[in-house]
C-alpha positions as CSV (number, residue, x, y, z in Angstrom):
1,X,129.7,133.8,86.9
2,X,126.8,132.1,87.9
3,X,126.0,131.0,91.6
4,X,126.4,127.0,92.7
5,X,122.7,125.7,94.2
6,X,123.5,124.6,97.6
7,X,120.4,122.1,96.5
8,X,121.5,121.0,93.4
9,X,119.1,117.7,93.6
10,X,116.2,116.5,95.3
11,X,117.0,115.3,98.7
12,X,116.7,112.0,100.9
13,X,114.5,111.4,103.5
14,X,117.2,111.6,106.5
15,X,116.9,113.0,109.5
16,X,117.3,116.2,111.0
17,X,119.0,115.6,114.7
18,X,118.4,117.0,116.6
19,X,115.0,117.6,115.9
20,X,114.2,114.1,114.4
21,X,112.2,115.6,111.4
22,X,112.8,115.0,107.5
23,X,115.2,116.9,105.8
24,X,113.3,116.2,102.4
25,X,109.4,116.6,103.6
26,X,109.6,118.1,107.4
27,X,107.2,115.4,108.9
28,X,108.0,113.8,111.8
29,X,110.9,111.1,111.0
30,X,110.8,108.8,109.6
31,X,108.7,109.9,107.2
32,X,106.6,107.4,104.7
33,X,109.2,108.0,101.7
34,X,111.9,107.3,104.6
35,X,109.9,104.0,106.1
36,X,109.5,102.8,102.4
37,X,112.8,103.1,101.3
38,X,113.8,101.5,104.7
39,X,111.6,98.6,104.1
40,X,113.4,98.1,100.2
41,X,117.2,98.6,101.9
42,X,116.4,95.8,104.6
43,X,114.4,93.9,102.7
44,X,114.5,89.5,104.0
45,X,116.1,90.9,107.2
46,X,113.6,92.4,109.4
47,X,115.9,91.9,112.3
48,X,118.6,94.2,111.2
49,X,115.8,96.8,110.5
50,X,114.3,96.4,113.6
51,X,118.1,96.7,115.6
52,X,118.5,100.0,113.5
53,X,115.6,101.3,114.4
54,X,115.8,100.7,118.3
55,X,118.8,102.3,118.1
56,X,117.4,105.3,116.4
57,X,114.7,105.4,118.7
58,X,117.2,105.9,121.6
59,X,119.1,108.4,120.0
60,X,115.7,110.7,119.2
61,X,114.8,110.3,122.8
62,X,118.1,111.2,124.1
63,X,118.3,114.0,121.6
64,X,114.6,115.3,122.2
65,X,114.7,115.0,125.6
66,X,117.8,117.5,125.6
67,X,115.9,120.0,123.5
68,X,113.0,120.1,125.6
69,X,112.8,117.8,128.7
70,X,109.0,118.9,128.7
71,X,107.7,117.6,125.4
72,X,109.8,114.7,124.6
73,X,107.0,113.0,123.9
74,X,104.8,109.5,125.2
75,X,107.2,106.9,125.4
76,X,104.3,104.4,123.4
77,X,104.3,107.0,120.7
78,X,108.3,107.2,120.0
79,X,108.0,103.3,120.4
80,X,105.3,103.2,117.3
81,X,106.6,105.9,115.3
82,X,110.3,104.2,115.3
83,X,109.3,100.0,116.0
84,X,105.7,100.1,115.5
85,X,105.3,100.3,111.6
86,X,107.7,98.0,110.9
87,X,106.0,95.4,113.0
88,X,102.8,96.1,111.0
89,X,104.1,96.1,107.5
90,X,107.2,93.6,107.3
91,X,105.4,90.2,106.6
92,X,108.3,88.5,107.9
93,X,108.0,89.5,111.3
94,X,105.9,87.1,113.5
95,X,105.5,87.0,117.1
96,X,104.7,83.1,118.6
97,X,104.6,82.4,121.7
98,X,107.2,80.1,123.0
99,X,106.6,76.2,123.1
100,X,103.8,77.2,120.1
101,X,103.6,74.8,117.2
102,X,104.8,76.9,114.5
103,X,102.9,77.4,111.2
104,X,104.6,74.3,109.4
105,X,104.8,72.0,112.2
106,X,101.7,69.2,113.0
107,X,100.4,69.7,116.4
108,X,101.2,66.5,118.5
């Protein structure tokens, strides 16, 4: 009789809570397979993605802080590695200022 693989497949870039590393690659999550494939599942609504995210974000802080209350880490660098990359790679995501003509609209 032979043995069943416990890893019969390759496996997804998830994470690992509550250590907030891969379970596929072991970088720190999300991972660039996990931020690509992000990117494709919330593709045309970079709200949603970004409402996931910040909500993943507080979880790994909660969780990390647990852990180690010593080395949860800078609070800017949880913010970019969670918020920051989508800001710089979903070209639907604009920041205006408010009362700014917007991109289509003639200045009066």
């Amino acid at each position: 009789m032979q043995a069943q693989r416990l890893d019969s497949g390759p496996r997804e870039h998830t994470p690992l809570r509550p250590i907030w590393l891969c379970r596929a690659c072991g970088q720190p999550w999300p991972c660039g397979r996990a931020k690509l494939a992000l990117v494709t599942e919330y593709d045309g609504n970079p709200v949603s993605l970004f409402l996931y995210l910040a909500s993943l974000l507080h979880d790994a802080i909660d969780d990390l802080h647990k852990l180690n209350p010593t080395t949860t880490g800078c609070a800017s660098d949880m913010f970019d590695r969670f918020l920051g990359w989508p800001a710089r790679h979903t070209r639907s995501y604009r920041m205006t200022e408010i009362g700014s003509p917007q991109p289509d609209e003639p200045e009066a």
